[in-house]
VEXKEDO-132330 format. One line per 5 residues: number of its first residue (from 1); their letters; for each residue y, z, x of N, C-alpha, C, O, CB. Coordinates in steps of 0.001 Angstrom, whole numbers. Glycine has a CB too. Example, Ala and Ser with C-alpha at 12.3 -4.5 7.8 and 13.67 -1.06 7.14 Angstrom:
<nodes>
1	as	-5690:7800:13190:-4500:7800:12300:-3300:7800:13200:-3319:8465:14236:-4473:9046:11308; -2250:7080:12850:-1060:7140:13670:30:7870:12900:1138:8039:13409:-598:5725:14084 .
</nodes>
This chain:
<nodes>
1	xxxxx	-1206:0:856:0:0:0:1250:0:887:1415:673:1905:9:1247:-966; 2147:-914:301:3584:-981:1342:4685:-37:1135:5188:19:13:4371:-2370:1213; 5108:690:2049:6264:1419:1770:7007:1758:334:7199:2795:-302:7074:803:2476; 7407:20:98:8285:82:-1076:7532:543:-2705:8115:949:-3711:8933:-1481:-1124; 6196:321:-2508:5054:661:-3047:5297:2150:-3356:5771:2609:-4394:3868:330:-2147 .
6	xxxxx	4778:2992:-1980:4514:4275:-1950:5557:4953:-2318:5222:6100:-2615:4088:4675:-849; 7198:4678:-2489:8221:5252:-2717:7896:5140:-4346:7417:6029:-5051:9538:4624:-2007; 8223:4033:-4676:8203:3425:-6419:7296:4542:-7221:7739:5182:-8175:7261:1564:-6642; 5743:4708:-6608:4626:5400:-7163:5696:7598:-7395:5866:8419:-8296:2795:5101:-5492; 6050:7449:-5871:6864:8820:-5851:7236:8952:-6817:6814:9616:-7764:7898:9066:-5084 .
11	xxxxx	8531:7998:-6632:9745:8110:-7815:9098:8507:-9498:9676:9240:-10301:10620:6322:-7901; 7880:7861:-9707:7889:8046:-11080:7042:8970:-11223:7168:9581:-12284:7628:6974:-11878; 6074:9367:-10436:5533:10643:-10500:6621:11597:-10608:6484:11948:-11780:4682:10927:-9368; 7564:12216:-10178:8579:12910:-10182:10070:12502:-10912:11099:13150:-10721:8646:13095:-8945; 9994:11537:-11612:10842:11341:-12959:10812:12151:-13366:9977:13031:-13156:10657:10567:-13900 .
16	xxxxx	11805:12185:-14192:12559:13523:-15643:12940:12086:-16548:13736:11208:-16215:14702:14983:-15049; 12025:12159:-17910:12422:11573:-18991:13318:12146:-19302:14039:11322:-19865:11697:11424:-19874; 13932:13378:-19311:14968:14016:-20486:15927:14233:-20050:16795:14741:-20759:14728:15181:-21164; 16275:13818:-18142:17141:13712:-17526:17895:12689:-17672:19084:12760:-17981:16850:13861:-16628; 16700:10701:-17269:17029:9626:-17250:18317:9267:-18155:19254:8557:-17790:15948:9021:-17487 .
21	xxxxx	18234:9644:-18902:19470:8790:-20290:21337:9496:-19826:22470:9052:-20013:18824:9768:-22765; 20834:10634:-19238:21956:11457:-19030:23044:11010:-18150:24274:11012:-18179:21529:12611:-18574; 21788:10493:-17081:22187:9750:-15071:22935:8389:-16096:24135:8117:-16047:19971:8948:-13382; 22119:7806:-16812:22323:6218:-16847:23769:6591:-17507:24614:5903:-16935:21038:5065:-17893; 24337:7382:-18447:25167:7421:-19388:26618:7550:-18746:27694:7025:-19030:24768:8479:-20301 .
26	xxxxx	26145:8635:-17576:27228:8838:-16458:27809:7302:-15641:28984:7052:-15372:26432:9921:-15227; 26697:6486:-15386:27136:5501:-14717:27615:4163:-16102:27808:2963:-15911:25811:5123:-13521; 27658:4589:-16840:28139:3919:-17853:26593:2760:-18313:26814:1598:-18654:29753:3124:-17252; 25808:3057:-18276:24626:2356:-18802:24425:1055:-18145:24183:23:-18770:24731:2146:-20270; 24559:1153:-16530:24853:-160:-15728:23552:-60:-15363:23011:-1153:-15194:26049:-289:-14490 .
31	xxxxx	22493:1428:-15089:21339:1215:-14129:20490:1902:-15135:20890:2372:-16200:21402:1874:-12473; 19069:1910:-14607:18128:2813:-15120:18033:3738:-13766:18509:3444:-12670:16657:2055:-15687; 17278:4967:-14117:17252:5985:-13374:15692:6273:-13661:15111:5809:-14643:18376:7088:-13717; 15223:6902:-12916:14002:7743:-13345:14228:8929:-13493:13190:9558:-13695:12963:7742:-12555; 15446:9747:-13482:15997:10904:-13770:15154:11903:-12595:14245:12686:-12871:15806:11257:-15459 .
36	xxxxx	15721:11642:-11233:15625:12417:-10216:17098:13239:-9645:18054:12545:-9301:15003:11508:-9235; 17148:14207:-9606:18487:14754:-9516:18207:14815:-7718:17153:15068:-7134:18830:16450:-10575; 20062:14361:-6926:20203:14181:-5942:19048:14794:-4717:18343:14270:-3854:21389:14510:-5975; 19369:16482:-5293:18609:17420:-4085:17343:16713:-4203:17113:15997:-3229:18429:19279:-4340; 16500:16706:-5069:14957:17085:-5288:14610:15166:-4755:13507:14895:-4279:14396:17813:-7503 .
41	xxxxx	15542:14199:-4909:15353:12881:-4437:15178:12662:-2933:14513:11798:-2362:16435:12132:-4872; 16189:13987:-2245:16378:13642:-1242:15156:14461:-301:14861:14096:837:17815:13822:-1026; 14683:15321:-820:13341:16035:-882:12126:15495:-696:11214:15843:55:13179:16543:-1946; 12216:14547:-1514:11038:13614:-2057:10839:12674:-700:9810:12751:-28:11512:12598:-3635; 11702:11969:-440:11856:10708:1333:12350:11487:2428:12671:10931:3478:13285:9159:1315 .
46	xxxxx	12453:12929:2249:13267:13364:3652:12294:12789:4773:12881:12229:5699:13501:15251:3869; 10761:12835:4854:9768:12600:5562:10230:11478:6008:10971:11377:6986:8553:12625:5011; 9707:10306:5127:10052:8523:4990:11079:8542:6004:10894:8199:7172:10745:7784:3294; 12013:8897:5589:13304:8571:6178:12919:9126:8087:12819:8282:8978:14798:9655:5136; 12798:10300:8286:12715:10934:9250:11589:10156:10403:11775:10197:11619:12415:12291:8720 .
51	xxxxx	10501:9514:9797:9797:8319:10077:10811:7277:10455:11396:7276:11539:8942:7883:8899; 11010:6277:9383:11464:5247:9964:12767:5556:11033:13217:4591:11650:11763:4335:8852; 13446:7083:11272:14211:6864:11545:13737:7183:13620:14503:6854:14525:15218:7569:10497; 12853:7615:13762:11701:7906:14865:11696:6339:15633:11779:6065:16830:9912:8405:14024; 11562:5434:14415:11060:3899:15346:12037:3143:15702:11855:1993:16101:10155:2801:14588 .
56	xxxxx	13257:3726:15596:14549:3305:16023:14892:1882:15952:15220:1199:16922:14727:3695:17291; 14766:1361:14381:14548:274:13992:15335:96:12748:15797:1191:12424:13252:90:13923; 15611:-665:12075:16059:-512:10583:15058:-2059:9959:15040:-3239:10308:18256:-623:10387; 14383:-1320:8984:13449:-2450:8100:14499:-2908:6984:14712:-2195:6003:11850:-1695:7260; 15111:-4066:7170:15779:-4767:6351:14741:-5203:5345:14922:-5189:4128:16517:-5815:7022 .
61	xxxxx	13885:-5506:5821:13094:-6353:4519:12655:-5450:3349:12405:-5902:2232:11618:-7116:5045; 12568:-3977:3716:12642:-2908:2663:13511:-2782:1797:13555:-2803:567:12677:-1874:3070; 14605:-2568:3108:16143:-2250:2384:15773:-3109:959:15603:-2718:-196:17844:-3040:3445; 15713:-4860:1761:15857:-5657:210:15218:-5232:-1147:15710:-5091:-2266:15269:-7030:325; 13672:-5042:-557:12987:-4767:-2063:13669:-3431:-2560:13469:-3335:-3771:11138:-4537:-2007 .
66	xxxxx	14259:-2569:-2168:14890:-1197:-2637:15817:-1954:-3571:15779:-1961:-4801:15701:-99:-1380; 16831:-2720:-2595:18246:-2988:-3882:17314:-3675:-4868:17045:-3053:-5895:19915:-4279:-3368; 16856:-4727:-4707:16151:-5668:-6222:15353:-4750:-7151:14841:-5032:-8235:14864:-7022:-5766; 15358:-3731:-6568:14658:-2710:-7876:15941:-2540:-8704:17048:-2535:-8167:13929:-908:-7338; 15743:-2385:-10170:16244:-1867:-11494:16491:-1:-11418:17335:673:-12008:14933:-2369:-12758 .
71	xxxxx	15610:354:-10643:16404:2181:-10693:16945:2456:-9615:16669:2267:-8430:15407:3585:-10857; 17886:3007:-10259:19432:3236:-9324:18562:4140:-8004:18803:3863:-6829:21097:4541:-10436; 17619:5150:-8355:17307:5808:-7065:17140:4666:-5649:17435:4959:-4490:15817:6667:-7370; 16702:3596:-6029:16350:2884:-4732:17442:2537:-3819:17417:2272:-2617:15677:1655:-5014; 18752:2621:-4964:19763:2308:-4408:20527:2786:-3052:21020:2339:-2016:20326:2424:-5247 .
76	xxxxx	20185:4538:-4071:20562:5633:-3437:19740:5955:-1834:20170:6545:-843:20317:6736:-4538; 18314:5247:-2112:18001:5287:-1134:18400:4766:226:18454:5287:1340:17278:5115:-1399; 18671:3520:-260:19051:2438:960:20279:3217:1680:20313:3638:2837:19611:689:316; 21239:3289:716:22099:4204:1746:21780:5307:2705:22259:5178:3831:22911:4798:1091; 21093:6316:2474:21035:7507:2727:20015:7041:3990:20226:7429:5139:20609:8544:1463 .
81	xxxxx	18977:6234:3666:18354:5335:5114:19274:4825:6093:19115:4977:7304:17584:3968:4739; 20509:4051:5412:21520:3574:6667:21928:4408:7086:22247:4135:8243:22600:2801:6549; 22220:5698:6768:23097:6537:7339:22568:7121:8411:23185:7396:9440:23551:7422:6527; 21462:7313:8202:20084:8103:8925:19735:7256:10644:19091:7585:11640:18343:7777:7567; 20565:6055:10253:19954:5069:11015:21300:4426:11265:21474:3269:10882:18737:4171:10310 .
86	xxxxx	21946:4870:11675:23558:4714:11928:23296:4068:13663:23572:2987:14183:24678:6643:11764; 22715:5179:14119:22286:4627:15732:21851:3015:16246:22223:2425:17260:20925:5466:16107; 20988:2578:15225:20238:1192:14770:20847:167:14549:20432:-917:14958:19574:1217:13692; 22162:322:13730:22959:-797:13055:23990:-1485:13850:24825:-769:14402:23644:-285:11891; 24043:-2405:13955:25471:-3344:14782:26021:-3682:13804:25885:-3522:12591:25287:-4773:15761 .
91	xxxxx	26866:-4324:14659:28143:-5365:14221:27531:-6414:13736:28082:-6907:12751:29173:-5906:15386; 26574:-6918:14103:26044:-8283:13448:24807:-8164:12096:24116:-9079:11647:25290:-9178:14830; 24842:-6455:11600:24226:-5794:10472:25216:-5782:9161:24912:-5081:8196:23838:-4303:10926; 26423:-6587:9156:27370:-6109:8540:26930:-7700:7066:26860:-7632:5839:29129:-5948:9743; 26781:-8638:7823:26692:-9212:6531:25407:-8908:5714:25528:-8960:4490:26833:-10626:6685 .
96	xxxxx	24498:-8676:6103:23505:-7568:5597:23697:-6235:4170:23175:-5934:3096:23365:-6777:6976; 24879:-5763:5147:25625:-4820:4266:26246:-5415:3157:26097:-5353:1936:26628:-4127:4967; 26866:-5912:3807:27843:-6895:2583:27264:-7391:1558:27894:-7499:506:28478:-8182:3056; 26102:-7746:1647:25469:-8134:191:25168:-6782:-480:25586:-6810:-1637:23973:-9094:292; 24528:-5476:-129:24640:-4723:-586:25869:-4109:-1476:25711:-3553:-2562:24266:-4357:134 .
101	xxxxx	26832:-4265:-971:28060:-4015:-1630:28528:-4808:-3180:28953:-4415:-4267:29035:-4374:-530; 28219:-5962:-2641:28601:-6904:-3948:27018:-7033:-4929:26884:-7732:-5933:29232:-8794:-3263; 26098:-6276:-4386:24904:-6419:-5190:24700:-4810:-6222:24702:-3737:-5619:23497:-6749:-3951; 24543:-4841:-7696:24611:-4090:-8150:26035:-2977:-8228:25803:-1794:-8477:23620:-3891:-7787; 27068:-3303:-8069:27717:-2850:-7278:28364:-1878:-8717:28311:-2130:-9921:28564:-3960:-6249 .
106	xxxxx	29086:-467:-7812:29630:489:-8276:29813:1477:-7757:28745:1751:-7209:29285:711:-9031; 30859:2607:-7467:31785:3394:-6663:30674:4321:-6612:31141:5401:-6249:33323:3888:-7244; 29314:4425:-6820:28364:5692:-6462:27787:5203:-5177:27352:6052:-4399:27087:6085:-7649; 27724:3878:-4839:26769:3188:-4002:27698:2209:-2841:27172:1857:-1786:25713:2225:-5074; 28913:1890:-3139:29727:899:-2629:30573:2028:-1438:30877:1664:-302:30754:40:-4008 .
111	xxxxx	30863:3482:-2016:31387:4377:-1389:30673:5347:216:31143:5721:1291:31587:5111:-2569; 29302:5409:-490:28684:5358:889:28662:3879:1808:28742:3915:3036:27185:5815:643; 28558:2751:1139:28119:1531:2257:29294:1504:3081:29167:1187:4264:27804:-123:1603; 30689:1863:2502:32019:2510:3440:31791:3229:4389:32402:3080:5447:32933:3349:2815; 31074:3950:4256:30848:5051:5749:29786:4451:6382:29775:4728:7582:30365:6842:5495 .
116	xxxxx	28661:3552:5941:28376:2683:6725:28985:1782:7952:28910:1876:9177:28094:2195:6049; 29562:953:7141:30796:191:7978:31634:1062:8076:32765:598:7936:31512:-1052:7402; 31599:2598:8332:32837:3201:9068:32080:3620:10156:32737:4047:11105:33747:4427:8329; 30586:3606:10292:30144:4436:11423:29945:3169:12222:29689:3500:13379:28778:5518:11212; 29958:1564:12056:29661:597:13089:31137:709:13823:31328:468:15015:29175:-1029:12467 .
121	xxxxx	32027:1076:12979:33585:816:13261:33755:1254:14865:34049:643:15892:34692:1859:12131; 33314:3054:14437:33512:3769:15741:32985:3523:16697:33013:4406:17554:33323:4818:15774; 32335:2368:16990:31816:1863:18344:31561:914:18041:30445:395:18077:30821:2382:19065; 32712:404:17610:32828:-1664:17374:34012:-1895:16826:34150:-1924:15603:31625:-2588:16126; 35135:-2112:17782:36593:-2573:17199:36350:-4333:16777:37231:-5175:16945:38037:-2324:18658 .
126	xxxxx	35332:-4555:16356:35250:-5993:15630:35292:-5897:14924:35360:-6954:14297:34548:-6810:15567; 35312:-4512:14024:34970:-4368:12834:36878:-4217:12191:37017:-4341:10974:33692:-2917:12697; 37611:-4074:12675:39247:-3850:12315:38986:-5015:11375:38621:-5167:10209:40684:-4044:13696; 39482:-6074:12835:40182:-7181:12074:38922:-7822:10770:39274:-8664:9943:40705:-8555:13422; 38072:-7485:10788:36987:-8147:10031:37194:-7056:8366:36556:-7353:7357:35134:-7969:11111 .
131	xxxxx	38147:-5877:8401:38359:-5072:7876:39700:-5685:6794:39748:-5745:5565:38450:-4007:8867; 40615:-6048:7754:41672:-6833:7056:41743:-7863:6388:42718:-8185:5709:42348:-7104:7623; 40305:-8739:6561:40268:-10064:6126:39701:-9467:5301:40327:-9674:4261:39766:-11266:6775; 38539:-8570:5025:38000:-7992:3710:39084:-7474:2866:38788:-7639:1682:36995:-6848:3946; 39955:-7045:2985:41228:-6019:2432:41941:-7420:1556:42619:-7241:544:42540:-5098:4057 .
136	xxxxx	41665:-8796:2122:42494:-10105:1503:41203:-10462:67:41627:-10854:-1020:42697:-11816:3085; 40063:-10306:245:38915:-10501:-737:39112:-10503:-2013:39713:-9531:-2470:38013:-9646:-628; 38724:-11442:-2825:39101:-11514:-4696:38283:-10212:-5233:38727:-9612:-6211:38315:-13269:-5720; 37102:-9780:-4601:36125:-9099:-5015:36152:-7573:-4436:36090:-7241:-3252:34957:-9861:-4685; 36292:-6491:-5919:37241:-5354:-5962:36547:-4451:-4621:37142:-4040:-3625:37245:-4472:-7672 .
141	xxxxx	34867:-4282:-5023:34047:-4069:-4492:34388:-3702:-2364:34624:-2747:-1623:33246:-5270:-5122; 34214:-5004:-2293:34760:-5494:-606:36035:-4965:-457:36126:-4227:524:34944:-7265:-260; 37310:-5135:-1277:38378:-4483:-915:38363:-2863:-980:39072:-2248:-182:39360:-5027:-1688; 37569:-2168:-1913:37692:-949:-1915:36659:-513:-172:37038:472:462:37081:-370:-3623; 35632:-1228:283:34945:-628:1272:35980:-979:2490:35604:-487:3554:33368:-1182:1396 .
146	xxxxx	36907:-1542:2550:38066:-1818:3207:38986:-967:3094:39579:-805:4161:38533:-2862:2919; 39416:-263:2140:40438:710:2022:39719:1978:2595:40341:2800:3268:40996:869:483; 38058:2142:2234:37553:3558:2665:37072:3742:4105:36987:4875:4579:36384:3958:1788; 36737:2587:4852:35486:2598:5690:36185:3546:6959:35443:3798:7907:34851:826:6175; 37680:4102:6993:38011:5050:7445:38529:6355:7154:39370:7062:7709:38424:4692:7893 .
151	xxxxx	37842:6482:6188:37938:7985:5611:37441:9083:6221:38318:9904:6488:37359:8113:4457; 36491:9350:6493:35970:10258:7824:36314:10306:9337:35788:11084:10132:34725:10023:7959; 37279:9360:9646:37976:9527:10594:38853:10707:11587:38814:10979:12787:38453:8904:10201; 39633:11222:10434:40560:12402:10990:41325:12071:11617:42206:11398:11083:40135:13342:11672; 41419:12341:13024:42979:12602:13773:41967:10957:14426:42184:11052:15634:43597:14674:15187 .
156	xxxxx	41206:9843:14271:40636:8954:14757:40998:7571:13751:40573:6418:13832:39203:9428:14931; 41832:8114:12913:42538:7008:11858:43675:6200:12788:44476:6657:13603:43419:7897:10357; 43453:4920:12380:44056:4306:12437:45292:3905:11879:45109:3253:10850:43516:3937:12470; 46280:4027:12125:47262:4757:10407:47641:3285:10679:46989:2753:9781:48973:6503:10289; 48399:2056:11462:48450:940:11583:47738:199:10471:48271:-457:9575:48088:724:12738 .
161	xxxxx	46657:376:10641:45160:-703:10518:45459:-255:9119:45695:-1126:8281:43235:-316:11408; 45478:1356:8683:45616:1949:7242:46609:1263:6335:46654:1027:5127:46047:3418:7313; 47162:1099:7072:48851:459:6138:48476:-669:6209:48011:-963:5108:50654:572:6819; 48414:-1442:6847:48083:-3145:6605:46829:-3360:5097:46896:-4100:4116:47107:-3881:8486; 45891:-2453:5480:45230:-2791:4727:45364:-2588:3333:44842:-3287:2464:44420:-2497:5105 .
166	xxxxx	46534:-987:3050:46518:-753:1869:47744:-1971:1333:47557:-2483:229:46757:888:1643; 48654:-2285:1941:49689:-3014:1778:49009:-4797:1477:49711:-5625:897:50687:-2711:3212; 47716:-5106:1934:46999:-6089:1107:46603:-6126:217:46287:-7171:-353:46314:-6446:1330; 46460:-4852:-285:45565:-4484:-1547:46644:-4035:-2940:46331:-4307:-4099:44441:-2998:-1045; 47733:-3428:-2626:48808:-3253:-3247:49021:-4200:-4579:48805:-5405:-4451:49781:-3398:-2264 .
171	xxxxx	49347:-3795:-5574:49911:-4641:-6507:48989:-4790:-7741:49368:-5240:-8822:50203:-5948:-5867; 47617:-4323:-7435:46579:-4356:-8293:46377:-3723:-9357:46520:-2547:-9025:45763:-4175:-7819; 46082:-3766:-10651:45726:-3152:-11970:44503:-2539:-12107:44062:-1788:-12978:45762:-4047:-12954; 43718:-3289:-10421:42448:-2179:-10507:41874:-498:-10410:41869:179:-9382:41892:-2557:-9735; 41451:-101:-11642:41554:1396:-11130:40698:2062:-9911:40798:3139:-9324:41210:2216:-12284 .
176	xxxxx	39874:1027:-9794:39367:1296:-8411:39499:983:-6852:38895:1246:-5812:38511:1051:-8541; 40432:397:-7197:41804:-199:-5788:42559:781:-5989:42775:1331:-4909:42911:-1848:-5925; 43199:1406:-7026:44617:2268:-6927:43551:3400:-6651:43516:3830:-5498:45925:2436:-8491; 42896:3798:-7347:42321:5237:-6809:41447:5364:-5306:41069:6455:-4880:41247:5755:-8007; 41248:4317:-4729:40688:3948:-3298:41679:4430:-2498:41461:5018:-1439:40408:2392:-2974 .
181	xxxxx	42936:4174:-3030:44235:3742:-1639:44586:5128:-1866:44743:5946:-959:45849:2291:-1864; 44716:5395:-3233:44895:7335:-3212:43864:8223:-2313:43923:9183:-1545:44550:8064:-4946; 43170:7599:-2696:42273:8901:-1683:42358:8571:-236:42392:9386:686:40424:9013:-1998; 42385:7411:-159:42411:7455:1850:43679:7903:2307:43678:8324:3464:42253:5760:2769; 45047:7926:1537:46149:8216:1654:45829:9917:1775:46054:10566:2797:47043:7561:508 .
186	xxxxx	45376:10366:769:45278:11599:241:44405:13073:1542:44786:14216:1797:44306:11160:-1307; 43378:12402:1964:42622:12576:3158:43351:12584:4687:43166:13349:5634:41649:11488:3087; 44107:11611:4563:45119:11054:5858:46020:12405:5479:46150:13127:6468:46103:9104:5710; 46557:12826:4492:47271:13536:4597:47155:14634:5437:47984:15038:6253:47459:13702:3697; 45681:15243:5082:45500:16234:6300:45386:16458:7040:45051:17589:7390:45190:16678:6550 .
191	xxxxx	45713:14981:8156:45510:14892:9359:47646:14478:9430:48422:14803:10329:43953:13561:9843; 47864:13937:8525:49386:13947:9141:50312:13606:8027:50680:12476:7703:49634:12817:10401; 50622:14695:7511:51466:14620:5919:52974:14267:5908:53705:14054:4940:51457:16162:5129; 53302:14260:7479:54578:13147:7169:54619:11984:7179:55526:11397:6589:55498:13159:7825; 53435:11178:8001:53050:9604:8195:52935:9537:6303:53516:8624:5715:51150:9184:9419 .
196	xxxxx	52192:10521:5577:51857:10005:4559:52690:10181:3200:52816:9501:2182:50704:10377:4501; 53148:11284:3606:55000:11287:3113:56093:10257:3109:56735:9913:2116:55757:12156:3948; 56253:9728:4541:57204:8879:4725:56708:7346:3993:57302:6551:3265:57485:8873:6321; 55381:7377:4553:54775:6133:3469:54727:6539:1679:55337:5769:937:52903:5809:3998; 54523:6875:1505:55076:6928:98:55860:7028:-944:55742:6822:-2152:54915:7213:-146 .
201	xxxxx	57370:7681:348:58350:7329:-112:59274:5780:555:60435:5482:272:58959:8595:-39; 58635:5257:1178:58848:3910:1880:58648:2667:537:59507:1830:256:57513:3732:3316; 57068:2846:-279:56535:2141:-1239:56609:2664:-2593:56237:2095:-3619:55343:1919:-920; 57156:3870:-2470:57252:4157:-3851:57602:3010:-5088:57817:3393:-6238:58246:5154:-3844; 57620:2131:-4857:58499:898:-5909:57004:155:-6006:56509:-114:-7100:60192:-366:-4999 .
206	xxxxx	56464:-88:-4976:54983:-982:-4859:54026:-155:-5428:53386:-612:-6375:54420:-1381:-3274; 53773:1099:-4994:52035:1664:-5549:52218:1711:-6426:53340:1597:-6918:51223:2907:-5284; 50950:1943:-7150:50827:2218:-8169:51214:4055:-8546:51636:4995:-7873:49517:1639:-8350; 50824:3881:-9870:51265:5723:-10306:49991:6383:-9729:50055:7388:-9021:51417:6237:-12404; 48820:5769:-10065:47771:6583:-9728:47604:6754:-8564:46879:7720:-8325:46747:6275:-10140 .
211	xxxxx	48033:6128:-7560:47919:6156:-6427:48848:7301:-5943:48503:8199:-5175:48101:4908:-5954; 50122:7138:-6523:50680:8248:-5856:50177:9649:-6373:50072:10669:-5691:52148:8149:-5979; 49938:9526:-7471:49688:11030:-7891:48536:11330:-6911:48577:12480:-6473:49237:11298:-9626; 47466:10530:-6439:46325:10952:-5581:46830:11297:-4342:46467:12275:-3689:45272:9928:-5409; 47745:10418:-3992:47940:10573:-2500:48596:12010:-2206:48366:12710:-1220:48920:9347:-1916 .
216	xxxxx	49412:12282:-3214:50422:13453:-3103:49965:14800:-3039:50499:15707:-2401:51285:13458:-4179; 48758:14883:-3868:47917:15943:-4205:47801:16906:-3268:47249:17896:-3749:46733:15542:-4503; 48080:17029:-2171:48101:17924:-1085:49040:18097:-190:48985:19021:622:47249:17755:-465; 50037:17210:-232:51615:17252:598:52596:18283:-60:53701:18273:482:52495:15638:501; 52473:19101:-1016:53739:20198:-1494:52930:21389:-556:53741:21971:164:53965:20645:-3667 .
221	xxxx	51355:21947:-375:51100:22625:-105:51725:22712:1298:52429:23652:1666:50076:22657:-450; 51351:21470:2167:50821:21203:3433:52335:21356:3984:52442:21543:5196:49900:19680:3667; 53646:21288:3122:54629:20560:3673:55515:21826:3399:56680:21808:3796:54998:19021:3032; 55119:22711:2868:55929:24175:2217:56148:25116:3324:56694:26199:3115:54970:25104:993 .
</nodes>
């Protein structure tokens, strides 16, 4: 039996029928679930994972059959495998990723593949400019993993690279572009609340409302 096999068999042995409807309802009825709650999922592959992550390899051809599954857990999986396997991944793993992003796509699953492409970042400045041309993308998806993929950064942000990119993305009605640019703004703050001060009163005329209200959320404390 193949991997993707032995996971699938897991998963539904350890389903919650009376959970499933609850997960799907939250994500707005986009996925099926087998109603595995986060901890007890991550319980279930800690092994798997800890394996493949030993052969210092990444099985793409898994990854695939994971996303083409219908329950969101597989989804969840693939990420939590890349992350695991951060050591493994290049720069030339990214269009790889990228289909992940635009496949099935939604801010539970698109938000980790961000820290994906934020962990090739930190030891691959190919990944900037390849960051900005994503930040120009019709597809909300790609621009939001562009606004995040430096969120875990800290005092390792790029505040340059930050502004270009949010300043491509600017102007949008998407609530998941305006609330993207809030939070990386919002995060940045705690590493430097006048860069993110002065930028927001620089654009105040351009962002959006939601954006500012996100971004601001921590500059009266920080700044008192």
């Amino acid at each position: 039996m193949d991997k993707y096999q032995v996971i699938k068999e897991l998963f539904a042995k350890h389903g919650d029928e009376n959970r499933a409807p609850a997960m799907a309802k939250y994500m707005r009825n986009q996925f099926m679930f087998y109603g595995i709650s986060a901890l007890d999922r991550k319980k279930l592959y800690k092994e798997f994972i800890k394996s493949e992550k030993s052969s210092k390899k990444v099985d793409w051809e898994f990854l695939n059959q994971c996303y083409q599954d219908d329950h969101r857990e597989f989804q969840y999986l693939v990420y939590d495998y890349l992350l695991a396997s951060k050591k493994f991944i290049k720069y030339e793993d990214i269009p790889k990723i990228r289909t992940f992003v635009i496949t099935k796509s939604w801010w539970d699953t698109v938000d980790f593949l961000a820290q994906v492409i934020g962990n090739i970042a930190i030891n691959d400045k190919r990944v900037d400019p390849l960051m900005i041309k994503w930040s120009k993308q019709e597809n909300i998806w790609i621009k939001r993993v562009a606004i995040l993929y430096q969120l875990r950064f800290k005092n390792y942000t790029n505040s340059i690279q930050l502004e270009k990119i949010i300043l491509n993305c600017v102007g949008s009605d998407e609530f998941f572009i305006n609330k993207a640019i809030g939070w990386a703004l919002r995060e940045y703050s705690k590493i430097d609340p006048n860069w993110v001060s002065n930028f927001l009163n620089q654009y105040q005329n351009t962002l959006d409302k939601l954006t500012i209200r996100e971004a601001g959320k921590y500059l009266k404390s920080q700044q008192s």
